[in-house]
C-alpha positions as CSV (number, residue, x, y, z in Angstrom):
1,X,62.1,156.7,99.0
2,X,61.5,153.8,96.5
3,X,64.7,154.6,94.8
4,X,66.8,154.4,98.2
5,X,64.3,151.2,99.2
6,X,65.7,149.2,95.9
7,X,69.5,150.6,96.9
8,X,69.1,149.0,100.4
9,X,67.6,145.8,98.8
10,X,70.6,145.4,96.1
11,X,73.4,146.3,99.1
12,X,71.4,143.4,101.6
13,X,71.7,140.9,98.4
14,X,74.9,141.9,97.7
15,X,75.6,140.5,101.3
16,X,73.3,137.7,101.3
17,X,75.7,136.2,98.6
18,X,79.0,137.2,100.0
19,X,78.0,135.2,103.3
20,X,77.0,132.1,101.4
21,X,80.3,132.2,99.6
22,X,82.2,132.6,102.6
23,X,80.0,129.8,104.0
24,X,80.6,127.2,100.9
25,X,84.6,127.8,101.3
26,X,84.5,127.1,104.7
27,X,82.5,123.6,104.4
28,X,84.9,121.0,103.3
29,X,83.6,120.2,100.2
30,X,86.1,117.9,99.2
31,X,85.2,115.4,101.9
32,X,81.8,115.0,100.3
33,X,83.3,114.6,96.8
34,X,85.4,111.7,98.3
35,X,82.4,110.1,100.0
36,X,82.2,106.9,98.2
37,X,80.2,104.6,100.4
38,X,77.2,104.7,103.1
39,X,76.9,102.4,106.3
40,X,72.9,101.7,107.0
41,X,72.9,101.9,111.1
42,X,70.2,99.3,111.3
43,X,71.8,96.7,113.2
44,X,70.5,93.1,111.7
45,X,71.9,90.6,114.2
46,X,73.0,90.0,117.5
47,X,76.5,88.6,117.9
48,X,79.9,88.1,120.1
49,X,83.1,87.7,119.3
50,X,86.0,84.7,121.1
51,X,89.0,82.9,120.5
52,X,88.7,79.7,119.9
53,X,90.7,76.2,121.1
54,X,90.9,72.5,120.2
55,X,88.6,70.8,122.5
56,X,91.8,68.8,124.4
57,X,92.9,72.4,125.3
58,X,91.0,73.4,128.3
59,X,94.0,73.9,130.4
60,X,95.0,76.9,127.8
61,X,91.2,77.9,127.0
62,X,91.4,78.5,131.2
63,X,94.5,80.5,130.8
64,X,93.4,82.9,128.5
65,X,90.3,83.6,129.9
66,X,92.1,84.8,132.6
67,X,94.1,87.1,131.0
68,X,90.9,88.3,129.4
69,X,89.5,88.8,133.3
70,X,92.7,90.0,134.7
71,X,93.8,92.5,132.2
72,X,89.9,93.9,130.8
73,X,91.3,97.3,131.0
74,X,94.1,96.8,129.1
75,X,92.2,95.1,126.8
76,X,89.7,97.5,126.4
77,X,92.5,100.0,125.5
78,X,93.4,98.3,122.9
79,X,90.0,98.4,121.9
80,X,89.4,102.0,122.0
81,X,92.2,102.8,120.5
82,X,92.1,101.3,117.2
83,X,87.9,101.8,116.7
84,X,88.4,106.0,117.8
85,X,91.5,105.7,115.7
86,X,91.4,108.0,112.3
87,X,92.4,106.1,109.1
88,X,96.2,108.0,109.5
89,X,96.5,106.4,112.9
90,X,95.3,103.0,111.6
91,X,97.6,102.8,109.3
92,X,100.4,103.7,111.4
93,X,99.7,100.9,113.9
94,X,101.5,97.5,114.4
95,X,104.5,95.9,114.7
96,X,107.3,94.7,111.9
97,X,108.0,91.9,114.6
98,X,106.1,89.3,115.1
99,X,107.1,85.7,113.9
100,X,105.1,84.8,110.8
101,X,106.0,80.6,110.8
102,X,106.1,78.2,113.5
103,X,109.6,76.7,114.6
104,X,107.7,73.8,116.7
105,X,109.0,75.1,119.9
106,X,106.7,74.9,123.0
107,X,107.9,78.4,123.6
108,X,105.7,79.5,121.2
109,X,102.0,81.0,121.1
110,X,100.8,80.2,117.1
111,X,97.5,82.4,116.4
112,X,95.4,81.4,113.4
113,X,94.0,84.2,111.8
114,X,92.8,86.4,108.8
115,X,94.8,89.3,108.5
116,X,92.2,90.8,106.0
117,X,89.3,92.1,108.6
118,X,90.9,95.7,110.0
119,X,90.5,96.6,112.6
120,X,90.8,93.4,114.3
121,X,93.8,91.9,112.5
122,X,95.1,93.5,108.8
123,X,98.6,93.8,107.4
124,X,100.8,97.4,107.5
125,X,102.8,97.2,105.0
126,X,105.5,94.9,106.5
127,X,103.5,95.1,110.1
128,X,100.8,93.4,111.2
129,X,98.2,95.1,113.5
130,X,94.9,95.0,114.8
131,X,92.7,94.4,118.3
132,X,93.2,90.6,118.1
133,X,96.7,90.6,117.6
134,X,97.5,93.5,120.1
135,X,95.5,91.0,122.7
136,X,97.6,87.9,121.2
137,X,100.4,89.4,122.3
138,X,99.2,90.4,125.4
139,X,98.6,86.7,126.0
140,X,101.9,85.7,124.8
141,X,104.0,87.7,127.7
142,X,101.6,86.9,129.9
143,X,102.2,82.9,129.2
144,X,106.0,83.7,128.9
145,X,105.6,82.8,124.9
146,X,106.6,84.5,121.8
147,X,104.3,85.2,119.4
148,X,103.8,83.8,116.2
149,X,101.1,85.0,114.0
150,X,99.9,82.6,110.6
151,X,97.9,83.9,108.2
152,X,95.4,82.1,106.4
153,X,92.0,82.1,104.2
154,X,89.1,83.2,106.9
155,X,87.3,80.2,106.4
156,X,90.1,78.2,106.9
157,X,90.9,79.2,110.7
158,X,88.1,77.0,112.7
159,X,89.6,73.6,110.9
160,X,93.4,74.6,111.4
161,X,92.7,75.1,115.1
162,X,90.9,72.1,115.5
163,X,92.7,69.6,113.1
164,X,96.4,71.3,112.9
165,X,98.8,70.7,116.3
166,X,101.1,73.6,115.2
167,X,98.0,76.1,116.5
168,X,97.4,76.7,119.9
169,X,94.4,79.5,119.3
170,X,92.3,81.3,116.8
171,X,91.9,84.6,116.5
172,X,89.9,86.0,113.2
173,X,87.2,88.3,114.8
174,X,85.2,85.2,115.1
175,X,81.5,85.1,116.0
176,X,80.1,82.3,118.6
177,X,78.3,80.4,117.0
178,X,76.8,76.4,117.7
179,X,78.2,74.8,114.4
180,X,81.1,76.1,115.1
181,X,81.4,75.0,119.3
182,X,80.1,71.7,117.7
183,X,84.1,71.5,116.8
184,X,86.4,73.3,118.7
185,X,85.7,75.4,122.1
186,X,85.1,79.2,122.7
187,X,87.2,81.3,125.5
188,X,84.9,84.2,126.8
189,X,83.4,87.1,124.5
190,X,85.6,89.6,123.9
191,X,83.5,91.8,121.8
192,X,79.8,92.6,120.8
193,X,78.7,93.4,117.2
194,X,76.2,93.0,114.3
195,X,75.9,92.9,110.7
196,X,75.5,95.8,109.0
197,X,74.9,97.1,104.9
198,X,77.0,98.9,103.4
199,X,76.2,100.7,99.8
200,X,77.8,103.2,97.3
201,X,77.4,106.5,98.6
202,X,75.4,107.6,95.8
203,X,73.1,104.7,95.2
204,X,69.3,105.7,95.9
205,X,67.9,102.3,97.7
206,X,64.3,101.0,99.4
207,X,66.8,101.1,102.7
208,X,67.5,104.9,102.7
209,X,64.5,105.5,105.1
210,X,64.4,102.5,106.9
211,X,64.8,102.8,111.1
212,X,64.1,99.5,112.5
213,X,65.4,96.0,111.6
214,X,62.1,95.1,110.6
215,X,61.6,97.6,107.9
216,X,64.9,96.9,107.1
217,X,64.4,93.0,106.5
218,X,61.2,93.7,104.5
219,X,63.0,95.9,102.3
220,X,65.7,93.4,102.0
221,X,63.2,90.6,101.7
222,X,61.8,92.8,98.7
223,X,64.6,92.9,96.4
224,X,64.9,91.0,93.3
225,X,68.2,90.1,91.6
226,X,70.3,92.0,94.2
227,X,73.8,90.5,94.5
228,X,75.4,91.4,97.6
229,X,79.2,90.9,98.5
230,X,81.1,89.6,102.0
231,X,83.8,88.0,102.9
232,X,83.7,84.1,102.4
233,X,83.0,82.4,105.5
234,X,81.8,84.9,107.7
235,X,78.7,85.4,109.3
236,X,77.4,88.2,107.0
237,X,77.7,84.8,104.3
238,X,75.3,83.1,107.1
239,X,72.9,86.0,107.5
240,X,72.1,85.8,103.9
241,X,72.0,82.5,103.0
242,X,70.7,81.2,106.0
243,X,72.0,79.8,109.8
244,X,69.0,78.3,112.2
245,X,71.6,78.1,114.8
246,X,72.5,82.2,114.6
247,X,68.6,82.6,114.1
248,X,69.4,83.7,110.1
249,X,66.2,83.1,108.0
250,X,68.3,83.7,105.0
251,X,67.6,85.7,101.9
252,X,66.6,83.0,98.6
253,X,66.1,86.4,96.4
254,X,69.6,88.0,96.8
255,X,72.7,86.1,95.4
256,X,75.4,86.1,97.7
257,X,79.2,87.0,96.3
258,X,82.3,85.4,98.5
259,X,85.5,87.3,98.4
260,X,88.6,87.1,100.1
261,X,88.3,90.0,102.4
262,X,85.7,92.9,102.8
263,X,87.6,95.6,101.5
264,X,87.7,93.3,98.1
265,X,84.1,93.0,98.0
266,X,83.6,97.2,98.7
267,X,85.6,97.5,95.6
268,X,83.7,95.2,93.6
269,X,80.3,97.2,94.7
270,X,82.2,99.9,93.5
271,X,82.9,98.7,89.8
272,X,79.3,97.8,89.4
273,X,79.9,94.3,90.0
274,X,77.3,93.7,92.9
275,X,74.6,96.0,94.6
276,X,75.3,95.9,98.9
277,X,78.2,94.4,101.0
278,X,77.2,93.1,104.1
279,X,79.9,93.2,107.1
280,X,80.2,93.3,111.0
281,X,79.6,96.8,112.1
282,X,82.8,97.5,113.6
283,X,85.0,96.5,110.0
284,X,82.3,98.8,108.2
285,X,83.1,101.4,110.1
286,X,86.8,101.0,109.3
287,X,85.8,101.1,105.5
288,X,84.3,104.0,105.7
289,X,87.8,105.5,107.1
290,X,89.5,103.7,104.2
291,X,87.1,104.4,101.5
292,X,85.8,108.1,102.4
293,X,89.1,109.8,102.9
């Protein structure tokens, strides 16, 4: 009996490891080799996104906003389908034709914008793409326009709307703000979001267990000699240094990086350069696509 007992035993391992081999070669274990980076769901802000106008242009800021009411489920489309999209189908999206430099017609809709923020404006290869420019051109038929899309530093948008003639709009994923309303006027939100963290996927940090913004903020407000990365003149730069007007306290132990979009700063993270990136949620999510294929 013992002797059959211990042949039983042997056959029921013997099993045991055939099923957890099958099981390990049906995982995809290659997507968690290519994990490189980690989103922290803690949302740390409060924000909405608009287009923005020079203050003369009231009769256009009422114009859009009612292409914004009128054609929401359009709109809303578009916004679906490029934040369910898969990184395949983002990169497939877009159009090779939209007029990159103003003539100076009046039959023209100029956009200022970043093309460096995916999902909401970003360059295809030869396309360009993205939520904001899928609603430009929206706007654009519906004012009987063509569409002319000018791409610029991020930080720079907000002064070419409001000091340049040639633009008639901005559209950069920009967050309301009163510094920047001080200067040029807001159409209706389009779009909420917040900032979020992002950090290497195999980095062990004081956030890892965090669940509320306000263990999150102490453990941010804890660090010492963190640098952490963003794109320059966003509001992720605000949220760390500091912004009474967005209700930013602003981090004086971290050192803030500036680069020129926020898949530039991911990559820096990822060298070793700097420690976190911080980033609206909705672009963070469309690293992870880009970054965790």
């Amino acid at each position: 009996m013992k002797k059959q007992a211990k042949i039983i035993t042997s056959i029921l391992a013997i099993v045991v490891v055939c099923v957890c081999c099958i099981s390990l070669a049906a995982c995809d274990l290659s997507a968690l080799s290519a994990k490189q980076i980690n989103m922290f769901n803690v949302e740390l802000s409060s924000e909405q996104y608009a287009f923005i106008f020079k203050k003369s242009a009231d009769t256009l800021k009422e114009s859009v906003n009612a292409v914004l009411k009128d054609k929401k489920e359009q709109i809303d489309a578009i916004k679906d389908k490029y934040l369910n999209a898969t990184s395949d189908q983002l990169s497939a999206f877009g159009s090779a034709d939209i007029k990159t430099t103003p003539s100076g017609s009046d039959n023209e809709f100029v956009v200022a914008t970043n093309l460096e923020f995916a999902p909401f404006e970003y360059y295809n290869g030869s396309k360009i793409a993205g939520i904001d420019i899928e609603i430009a051109q929206l706007i654009a038929d519906e004012l009987g326009k063509t569409l002319v899309v000018v791409h610029m530093d991020f930080d720079a948008v907000v002064t070419a709307v409001e000091t340049k003639d040639e633009f008639d709009i901005g559209m950069a994923a920009l967050t309301i703000s009163e510094d920047r309303a001080q200067i040029v006027n807001f159409s209706d939100p389009y779009f909420d979001t917040t900032q979020v963290l992002i950090a290497r996927a195999a980095a062990v940090t004081p956030f890892d267990y965090c669940s509320s913004k306000a263990e999150f903020e102490n453990a941010l407000a804890s660090l010492k000699g963190a640098k952490i990365g963003g794109q320059v003149g966003t509001t992720g730069q605000q949220y760390v240094y500091g912004n009474e007007s967005l209700g930013f306290a602003g981090y004086k132990n971290v050192e803030f990086s500036g680069f020129e979009s926020p898949g530039l700063a991911v990559q820096s993270m990822l060298n070793g350069n700097i420690d976190y990136v911080i980033v609206d949620k909705a672009i963070a999510i469309n690293l992870l696509k880009n970054f965790n294929k």
